[in-house]
PABAKE-347874 format. One record per residue (C-alpha): x, y, z; residue number from 1; residue in one letter. Coordinates in steps of 0.25 Angstrom, whole numbers, padded with zeros to 4 digits, always signed. Layout:
node X X; Y Y; Z Z; seq NUM; type A
...
end
This chain:
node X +0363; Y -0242; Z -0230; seq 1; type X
node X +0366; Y -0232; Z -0241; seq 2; type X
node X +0380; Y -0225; Z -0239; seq 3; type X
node X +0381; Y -0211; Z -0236; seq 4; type X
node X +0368; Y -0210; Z -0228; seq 5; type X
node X +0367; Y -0211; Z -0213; seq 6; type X
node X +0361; Y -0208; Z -0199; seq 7; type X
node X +0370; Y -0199; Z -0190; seq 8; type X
node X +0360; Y -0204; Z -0179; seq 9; type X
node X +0355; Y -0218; Z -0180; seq 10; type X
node X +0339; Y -0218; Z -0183; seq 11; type X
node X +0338; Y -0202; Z -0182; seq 12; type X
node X +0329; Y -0205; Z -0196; seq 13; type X
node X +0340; Y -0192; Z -0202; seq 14; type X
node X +0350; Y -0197; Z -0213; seq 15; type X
node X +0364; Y -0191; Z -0217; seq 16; type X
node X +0369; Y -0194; Z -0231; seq 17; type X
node X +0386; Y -0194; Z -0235; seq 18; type X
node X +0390; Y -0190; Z -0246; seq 19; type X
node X +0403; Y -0187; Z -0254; seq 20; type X
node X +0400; Y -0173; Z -0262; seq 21; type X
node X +0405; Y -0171; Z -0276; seq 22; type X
node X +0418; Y -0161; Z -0270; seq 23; type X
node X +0422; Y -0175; Z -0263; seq 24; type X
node X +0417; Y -0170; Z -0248; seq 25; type X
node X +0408; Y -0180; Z -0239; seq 26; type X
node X +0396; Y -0173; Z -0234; seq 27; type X
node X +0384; Y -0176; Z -0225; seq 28; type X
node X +0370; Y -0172; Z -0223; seq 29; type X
node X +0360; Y -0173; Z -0216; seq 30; type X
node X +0347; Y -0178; Z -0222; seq 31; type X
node X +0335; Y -0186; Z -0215; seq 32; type X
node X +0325; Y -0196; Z -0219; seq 33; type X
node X +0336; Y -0207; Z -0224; seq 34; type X
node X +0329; Y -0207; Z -0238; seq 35; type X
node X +0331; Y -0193; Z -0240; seq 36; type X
node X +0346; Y -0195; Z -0236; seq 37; type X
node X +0347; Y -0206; Z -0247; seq 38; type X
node X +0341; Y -0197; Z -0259; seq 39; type X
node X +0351; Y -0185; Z -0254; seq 40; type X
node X +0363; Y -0194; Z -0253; seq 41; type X
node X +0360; Y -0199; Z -0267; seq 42; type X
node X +0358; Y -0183; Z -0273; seq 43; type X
node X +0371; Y -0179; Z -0265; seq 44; type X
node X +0378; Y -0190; Z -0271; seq 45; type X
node X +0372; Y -0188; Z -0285; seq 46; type X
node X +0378; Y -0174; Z -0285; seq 47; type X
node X +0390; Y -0178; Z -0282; seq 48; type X
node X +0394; Y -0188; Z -0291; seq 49; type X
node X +0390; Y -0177; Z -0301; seq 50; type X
node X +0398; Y -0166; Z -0296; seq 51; type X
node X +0387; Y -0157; Z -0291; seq 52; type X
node X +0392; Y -0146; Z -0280; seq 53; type X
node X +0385; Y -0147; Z -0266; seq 54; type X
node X +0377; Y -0135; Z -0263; seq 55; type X
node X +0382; Y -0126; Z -0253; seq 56; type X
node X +0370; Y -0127; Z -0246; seq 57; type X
node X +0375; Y -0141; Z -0240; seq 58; type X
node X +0385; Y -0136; Z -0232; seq 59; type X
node X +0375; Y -0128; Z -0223; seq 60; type X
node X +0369; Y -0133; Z -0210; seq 61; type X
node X +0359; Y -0144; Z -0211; seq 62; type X
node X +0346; Y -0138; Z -0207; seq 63; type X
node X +0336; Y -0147; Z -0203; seq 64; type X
node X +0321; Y -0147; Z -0203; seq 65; type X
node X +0318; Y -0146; Z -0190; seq 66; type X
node X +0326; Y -0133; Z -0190; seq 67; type X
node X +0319; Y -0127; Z -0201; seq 68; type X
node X +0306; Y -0130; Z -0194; seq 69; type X
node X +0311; Y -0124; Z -0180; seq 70; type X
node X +0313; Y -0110; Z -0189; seq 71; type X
node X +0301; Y -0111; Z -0193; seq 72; type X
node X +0295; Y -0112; Z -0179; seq 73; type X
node X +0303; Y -0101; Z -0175; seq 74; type X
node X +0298; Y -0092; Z -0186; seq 75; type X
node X +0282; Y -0096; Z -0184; seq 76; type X
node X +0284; Y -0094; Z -0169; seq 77; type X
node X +0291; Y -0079; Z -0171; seq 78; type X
node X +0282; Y -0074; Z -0183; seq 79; type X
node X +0269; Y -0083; Z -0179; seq 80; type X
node X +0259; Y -0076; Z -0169; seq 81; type X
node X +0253; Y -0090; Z -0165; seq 82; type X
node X +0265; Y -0100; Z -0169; seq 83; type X
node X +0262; Y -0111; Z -0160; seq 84; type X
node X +0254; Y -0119; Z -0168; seq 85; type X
node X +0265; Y -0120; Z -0181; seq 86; type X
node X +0277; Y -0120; Z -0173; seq 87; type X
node X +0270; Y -0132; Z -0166; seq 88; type X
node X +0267; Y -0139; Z -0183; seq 89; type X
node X +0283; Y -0133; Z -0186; seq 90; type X
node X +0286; Y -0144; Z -0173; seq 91; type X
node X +0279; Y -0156; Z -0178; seq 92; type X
node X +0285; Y -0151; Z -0193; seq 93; type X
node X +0299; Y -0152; Z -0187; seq 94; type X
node X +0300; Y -0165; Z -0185; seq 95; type X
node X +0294; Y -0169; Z -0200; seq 96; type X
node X +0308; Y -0168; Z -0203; seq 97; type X
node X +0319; Y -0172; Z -0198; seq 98; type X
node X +0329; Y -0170; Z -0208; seq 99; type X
node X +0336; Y -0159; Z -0216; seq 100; type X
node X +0326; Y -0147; Z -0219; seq 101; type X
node X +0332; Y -0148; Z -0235; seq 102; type X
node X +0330; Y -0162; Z -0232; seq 103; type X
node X +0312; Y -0160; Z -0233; seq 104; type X
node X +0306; Y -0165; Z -0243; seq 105; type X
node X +0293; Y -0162; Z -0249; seq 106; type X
node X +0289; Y -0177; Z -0248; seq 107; type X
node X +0292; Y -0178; Z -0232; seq 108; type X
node X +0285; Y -0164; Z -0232; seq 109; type X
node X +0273; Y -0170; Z -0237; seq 110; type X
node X +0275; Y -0183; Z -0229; seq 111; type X
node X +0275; Y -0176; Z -0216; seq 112; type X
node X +0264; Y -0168; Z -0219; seq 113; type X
node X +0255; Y -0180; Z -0223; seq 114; type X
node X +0259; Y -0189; Z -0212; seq 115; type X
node X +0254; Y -0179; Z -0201; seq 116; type X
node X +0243; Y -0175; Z -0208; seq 117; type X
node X +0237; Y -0188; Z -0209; seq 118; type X
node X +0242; Y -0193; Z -0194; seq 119; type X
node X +0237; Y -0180; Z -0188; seq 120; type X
node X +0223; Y -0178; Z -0197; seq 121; type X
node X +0229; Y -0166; Z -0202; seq 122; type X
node X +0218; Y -0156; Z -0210; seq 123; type X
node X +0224; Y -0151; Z -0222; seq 124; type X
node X +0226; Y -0138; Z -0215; seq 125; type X
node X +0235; Y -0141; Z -0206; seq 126; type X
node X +0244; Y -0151; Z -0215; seq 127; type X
node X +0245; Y -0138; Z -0223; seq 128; type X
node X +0250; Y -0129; Z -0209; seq 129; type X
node X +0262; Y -0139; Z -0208; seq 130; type X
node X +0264; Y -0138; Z -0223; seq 131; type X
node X +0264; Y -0124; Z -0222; seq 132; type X
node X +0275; Y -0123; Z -0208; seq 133; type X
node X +0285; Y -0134; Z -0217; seq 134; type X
node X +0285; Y -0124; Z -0229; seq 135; type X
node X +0287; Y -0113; Z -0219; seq 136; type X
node X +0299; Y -0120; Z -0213; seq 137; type X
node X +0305; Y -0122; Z -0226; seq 138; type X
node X +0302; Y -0107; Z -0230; seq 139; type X
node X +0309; Y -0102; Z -0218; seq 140; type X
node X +0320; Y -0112; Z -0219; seq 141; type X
node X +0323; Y -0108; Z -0235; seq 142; type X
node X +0323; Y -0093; Z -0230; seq 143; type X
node X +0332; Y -0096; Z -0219; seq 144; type X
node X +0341; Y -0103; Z -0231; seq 145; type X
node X +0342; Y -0117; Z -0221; seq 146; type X
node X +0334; Y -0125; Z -0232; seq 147; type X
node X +0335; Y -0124; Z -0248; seq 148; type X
node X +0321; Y -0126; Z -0251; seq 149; type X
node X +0307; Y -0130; Z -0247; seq 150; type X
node X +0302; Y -0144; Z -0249; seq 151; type X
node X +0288; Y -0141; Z -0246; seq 152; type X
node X +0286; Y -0128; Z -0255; seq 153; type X
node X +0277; Y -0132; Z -0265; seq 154; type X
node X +0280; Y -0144; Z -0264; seq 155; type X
node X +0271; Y -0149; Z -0252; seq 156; type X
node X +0258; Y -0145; Z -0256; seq 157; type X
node X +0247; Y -0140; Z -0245; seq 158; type X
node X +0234; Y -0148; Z -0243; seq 159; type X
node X +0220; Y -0141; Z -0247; seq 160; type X
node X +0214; Y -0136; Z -0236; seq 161; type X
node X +0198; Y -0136; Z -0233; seq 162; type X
node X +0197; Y -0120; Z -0227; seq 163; type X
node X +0184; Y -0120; Z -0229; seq 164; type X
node X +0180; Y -0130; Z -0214; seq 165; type X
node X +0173; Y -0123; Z -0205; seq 166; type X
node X +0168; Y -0133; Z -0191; seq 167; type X
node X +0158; Y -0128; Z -0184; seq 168; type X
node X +0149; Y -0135; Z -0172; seq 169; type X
node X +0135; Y -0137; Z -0174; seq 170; type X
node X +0127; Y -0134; Z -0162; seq 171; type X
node X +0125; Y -0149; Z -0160; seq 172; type X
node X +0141; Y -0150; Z -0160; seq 173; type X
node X +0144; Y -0140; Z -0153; seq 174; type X
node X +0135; Y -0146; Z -0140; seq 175; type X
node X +0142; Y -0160; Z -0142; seq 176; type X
node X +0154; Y -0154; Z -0140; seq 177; type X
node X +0151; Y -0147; Z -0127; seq 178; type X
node X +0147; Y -0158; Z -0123; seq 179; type X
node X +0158; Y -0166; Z -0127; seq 180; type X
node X +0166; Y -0157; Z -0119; seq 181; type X
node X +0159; Y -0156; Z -0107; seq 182; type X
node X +0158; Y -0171; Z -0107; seq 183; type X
node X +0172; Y -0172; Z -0099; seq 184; type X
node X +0177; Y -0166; Z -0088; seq 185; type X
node X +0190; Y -0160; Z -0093; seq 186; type X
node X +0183; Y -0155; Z -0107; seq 187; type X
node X +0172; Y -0146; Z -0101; seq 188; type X
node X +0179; Y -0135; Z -0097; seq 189; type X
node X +0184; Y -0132; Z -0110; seq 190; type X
node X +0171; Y -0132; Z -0115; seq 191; type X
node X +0171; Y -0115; Z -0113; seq 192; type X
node X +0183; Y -0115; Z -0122; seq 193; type X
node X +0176; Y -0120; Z -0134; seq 194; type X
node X +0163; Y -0110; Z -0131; seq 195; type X
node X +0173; Y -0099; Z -0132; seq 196; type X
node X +0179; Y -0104; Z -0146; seq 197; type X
node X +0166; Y -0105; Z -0152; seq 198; type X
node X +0161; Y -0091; Z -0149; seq 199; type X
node X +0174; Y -0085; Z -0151; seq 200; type X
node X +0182; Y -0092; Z -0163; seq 201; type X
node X +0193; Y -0089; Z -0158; seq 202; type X
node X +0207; Y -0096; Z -0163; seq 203; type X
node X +0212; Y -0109; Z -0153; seq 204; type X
node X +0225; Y -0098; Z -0150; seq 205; type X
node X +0217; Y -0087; Z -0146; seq 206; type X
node X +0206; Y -0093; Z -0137; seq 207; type X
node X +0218; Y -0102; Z -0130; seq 208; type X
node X +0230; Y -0091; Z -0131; seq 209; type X
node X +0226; Y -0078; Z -0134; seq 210; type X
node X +0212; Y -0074; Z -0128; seq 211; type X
node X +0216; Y -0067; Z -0115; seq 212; type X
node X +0206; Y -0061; Z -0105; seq 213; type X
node X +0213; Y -0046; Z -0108; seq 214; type X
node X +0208; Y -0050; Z -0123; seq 215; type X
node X +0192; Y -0052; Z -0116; seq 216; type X
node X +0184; Y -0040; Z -0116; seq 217; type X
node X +0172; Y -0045; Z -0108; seq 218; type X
node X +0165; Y -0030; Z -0108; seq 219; type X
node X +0164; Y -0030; Z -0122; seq 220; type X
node X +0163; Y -0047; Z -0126; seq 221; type X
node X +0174; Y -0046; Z -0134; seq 222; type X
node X +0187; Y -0056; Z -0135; seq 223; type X
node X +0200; Y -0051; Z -0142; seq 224; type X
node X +0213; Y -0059; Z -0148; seq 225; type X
node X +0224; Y -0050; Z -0150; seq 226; type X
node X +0230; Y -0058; Z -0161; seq 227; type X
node X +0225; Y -0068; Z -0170; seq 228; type X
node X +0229; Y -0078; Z -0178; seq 229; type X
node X +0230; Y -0067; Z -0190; seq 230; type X
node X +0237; Y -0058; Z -0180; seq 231; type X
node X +0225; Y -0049; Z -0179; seq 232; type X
node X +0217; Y -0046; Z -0165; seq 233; type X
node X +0203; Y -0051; Z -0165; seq 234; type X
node X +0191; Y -0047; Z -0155; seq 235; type X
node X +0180; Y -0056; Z -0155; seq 236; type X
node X +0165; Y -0054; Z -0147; seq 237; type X
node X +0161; Y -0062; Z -0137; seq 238; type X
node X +0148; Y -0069; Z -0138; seq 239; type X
node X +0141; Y -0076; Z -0124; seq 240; type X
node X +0149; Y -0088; Z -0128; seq 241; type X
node X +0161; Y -0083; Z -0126; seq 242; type X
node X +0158; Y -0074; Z -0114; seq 243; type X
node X +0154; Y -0088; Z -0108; seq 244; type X
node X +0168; Y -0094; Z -0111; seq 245; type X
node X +0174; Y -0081; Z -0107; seq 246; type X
node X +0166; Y -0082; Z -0094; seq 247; type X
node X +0172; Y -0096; Z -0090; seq 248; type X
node X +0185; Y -0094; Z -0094; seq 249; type X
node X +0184; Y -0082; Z -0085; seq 250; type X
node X +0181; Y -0090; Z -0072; seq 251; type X
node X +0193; Y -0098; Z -0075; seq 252; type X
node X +0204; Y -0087; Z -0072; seq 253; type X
node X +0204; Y -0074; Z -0069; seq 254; type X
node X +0204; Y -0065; Z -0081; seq 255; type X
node X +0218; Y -0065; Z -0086; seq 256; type X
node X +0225; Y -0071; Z -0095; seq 257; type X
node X +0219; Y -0081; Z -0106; seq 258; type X
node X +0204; Y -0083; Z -0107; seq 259; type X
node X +0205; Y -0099; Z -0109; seq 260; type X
node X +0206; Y -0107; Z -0096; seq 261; type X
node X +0202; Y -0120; Z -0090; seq 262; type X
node X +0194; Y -0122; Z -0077; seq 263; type X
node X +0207; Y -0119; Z -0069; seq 264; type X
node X +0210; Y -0107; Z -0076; seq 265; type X
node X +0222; Y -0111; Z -0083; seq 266; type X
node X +0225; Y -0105; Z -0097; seq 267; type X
node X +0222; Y -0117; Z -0108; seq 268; type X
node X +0224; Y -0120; Z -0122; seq 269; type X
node X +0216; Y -0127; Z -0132; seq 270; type X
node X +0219; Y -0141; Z -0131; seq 271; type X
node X +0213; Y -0153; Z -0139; seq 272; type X
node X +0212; Y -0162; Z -0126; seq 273; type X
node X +0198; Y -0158; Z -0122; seq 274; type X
node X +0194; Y -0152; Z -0137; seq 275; type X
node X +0196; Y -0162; Z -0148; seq 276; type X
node X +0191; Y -0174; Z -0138; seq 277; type X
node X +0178; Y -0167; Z -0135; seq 278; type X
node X +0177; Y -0163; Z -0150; seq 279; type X
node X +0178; Y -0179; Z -0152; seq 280; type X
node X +0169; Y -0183; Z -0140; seq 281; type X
node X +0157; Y -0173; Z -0145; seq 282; type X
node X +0155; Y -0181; Z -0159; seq 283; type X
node X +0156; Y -0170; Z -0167; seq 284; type X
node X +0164; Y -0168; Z -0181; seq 285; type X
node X +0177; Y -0164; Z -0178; seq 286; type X
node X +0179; Y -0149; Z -0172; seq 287; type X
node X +0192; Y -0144; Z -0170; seq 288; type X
node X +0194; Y -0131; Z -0160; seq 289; type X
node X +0197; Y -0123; Z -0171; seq 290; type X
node X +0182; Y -0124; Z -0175; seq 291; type X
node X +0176; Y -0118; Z -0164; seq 292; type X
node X +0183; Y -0106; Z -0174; seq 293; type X
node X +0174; Y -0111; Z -0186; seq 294; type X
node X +0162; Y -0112; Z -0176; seq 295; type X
node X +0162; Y -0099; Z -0174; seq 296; type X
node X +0163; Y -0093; Z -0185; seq 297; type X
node X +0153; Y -0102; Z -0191; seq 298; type X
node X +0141; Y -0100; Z -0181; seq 299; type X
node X +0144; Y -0083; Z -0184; seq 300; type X
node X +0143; Y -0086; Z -0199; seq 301; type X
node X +0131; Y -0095; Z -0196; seq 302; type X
node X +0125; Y -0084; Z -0188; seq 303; type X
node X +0125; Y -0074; Z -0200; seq 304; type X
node X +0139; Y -0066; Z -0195; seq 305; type X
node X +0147; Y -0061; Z -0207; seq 306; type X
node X +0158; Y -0067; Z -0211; seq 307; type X
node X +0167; Y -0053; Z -0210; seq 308; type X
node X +0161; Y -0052; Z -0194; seq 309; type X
node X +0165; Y -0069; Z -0192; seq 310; type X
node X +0180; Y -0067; Z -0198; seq 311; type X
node X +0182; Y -0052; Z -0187; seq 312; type X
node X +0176; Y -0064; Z -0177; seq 313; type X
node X +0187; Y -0074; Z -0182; seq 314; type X
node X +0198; Y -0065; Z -0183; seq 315; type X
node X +0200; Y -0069; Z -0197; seq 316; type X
node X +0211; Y -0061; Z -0205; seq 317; type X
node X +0203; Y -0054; Z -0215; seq 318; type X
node X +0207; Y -0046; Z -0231; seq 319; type X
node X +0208; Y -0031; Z -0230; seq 320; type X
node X +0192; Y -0029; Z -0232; seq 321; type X
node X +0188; Y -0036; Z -0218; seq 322; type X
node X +0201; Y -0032; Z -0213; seq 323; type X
node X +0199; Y -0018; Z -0211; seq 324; type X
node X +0185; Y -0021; Z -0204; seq 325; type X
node X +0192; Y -0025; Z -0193; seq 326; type X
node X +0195; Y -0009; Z -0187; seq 327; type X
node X +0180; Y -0009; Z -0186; seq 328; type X
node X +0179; Y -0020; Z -0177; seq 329; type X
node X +0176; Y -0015; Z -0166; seq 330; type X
node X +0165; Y -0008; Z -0173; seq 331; type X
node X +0158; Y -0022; Z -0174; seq 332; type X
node X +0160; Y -0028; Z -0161; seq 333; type X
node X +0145; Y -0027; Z -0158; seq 334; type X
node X +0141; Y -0036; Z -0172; seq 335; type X
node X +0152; Y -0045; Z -0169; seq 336; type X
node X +0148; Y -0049; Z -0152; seq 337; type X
node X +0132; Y -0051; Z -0161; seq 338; type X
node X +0139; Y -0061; Z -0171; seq 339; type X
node X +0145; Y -0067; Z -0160; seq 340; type X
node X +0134; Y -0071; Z -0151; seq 341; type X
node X +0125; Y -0076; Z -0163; seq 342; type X
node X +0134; Y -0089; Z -0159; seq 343; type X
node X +0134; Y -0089; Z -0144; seq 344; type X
node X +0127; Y -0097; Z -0136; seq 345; type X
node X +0127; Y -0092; Z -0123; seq 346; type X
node X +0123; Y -0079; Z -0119; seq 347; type X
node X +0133; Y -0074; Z -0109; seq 348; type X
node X +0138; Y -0061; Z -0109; seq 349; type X
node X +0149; Y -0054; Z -0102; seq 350; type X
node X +0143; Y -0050; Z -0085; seq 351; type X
node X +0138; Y -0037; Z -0082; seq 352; type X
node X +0149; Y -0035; Z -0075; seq 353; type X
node X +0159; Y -0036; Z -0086; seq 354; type X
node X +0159; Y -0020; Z -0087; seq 355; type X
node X +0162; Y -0017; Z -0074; seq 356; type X
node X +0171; Y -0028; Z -0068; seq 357; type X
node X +0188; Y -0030; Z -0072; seq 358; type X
node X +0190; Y -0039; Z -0086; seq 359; type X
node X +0194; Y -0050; Z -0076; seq 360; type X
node X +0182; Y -0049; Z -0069; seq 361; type X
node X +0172; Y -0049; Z -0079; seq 362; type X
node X +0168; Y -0063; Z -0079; seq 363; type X
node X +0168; Y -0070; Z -0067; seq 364; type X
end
């Protein structure tokens, strides 16, 4: 084994190199992979035979990666409004790299990146979202004065990315996945959970998490997110399809609290165990749930809606011109419930009722 370069803790896979340093003092640091230990060795060796003076920045405390990555997830989960998502990338990150954070290198960067990319199916999308939480890391961490520079910094270049995909079910597609769903037992009551993202287009996080029954206003059909993924409140129309969904989750709780709950009246989250199977037992092409977004949007454009009229309905952060439109929403609410039910299927309205009896007793 080649002198100077050692694990403290036997098969931990993190090297250490030794070395004498041109004032005559033995120094030790900590590396990681055991190839990287033996080019550094050979460079620290290299510049002492030659008389070069060790930078002071040696003598500070080894900072590793995994705790440049933990500030990161504490900045994304103080300044993010939905963080979960990237503090849950910034874990599986922390992990690529378990060595000194100056220790990165733009090679293992792009390693990692391939390797899960190719084991997980990665779309070139979300490759770049990882790419894009490294170099944020690094960013934080050379701010913070822990690290001297970025390795990925225009050094690890970004994958092209197709925007322009936009998945929508056919009417034919759309019937085998019902089917599909109600083919089992345990899938069928989460049928009504796909009819209220097709009419809606609402984000996964705001039907799951946000959409509260004191944000449903049954009187005048009209759903509300207070906050969006652009930080901006969104109120949306509800067409006979939704008011169906809404009718179902009703008579599974009692009014309060969120909107999405299973037969027993429990609160639930999207959860690829009942989704992605159905999707792959109905024979169609491959549909994410972040398509039932796409759908809707594309049977309003089909239908002859505008394009400013579908991106109020999206909640889509807009330039100053359609920006400043949004004070006269409320103005348009009439247009907008018309736009809507061009793409319903059913024909359920809110009960007579509704005017005279408690929100919580609207639908029964």
């Amino acid at each position: 084994m080649m002198r100077g370069i050692f694990e403290k803790v036997r098969d931990s896979g993190v090297w250490w190199i030794r070395y004498m340093d041109a004032a005559g003092k033995y120094r030790r640091e900590k590396v990681g992979p055991r190839g990287l230990a033996m080019k550094l060795l050979d460079k620290r060796r290299g510049e002492a035979v030659t008389g070069k003076k060790l930078p002071e920045i040696l003598r500070r405390k080894f900072v590793s990666f995994a705790e440049v990555a933990d500030a990161c997830i504490a900045s994304v989960q103080k300044k993010y409004a939905r963080p979960a998502d990237d503090v849950a990338r910034l874990n599986v990150i922390r992990d690529w790299f378990p060595c000194a954070a100056d220790a990165v290198t733009p090679d293992m960067i792009e390693q990692k990146l391939a390797e899960a990319q190719e084991s997980n199916g990665w779309s070139p999308s979300t490759r770049n979202h990882y790419h894009n939480l490294i170099s944020k890391a690094f960013r934080l961490a050379l701010r913070a004065g822990t690290v001297q520079a970025s390795p990925i910094h225009l050094k690890v270049q970004k994958l092209k990315e197709n925007n322009d995909r936009v998945r929508f079910l056919t009417p034919e597609e759309e019937r085998k996945l019902r089917e599909a769903i109600r083919s089992k037992p345990e899938w069928a009551p989460h049928e009504i959970e796909l009819t209220l993202a097709l009419a809606t287009g609402l984000r996964r996080s705001s039907m799951y998490n946000e959409l509260t029954w004191d944000n449903v206003d049954l009187l005048s059909r009209t759903l509300t997110i207070p906050r969006t993924k652009n930080g901006e409140a969104i109120t949306i129309p509800l067409n006979g399809d939704a008011m169906e969904a809404l009718m179902v989750f009703r008579s599974r709780g009692d009014g309060t609290g969120r909107v999405v709950r299973n037969e027993a009246g429990e609160m639930v989250s999207y959860n690829q165990h009942w989704f992605v199977p159905a999707v792959r037992a109905s024979g169609i092409a491959p549909f994410r749930w972040h398509d039932c977004r796409h759908h809707f949007a594309s049977m309003l454009r089909q239908s002859g809606v505008p394009l400013e009229t579908i991106a109020d309905l999206l909640g889509h952060s807009k330039k100053t011109g359609l920006a400043m439109t949004k004070r006269y929403a409320h103005l348009s609410i009439a247009n907008l419930h018309e736009a809507v039910s061009r793409i319903s299927r059913s024909t359920v309205v809110a009960p007579e009722t509704v005017s005279e009896a408690p929100t919580e007793q609207r639908i029964q």
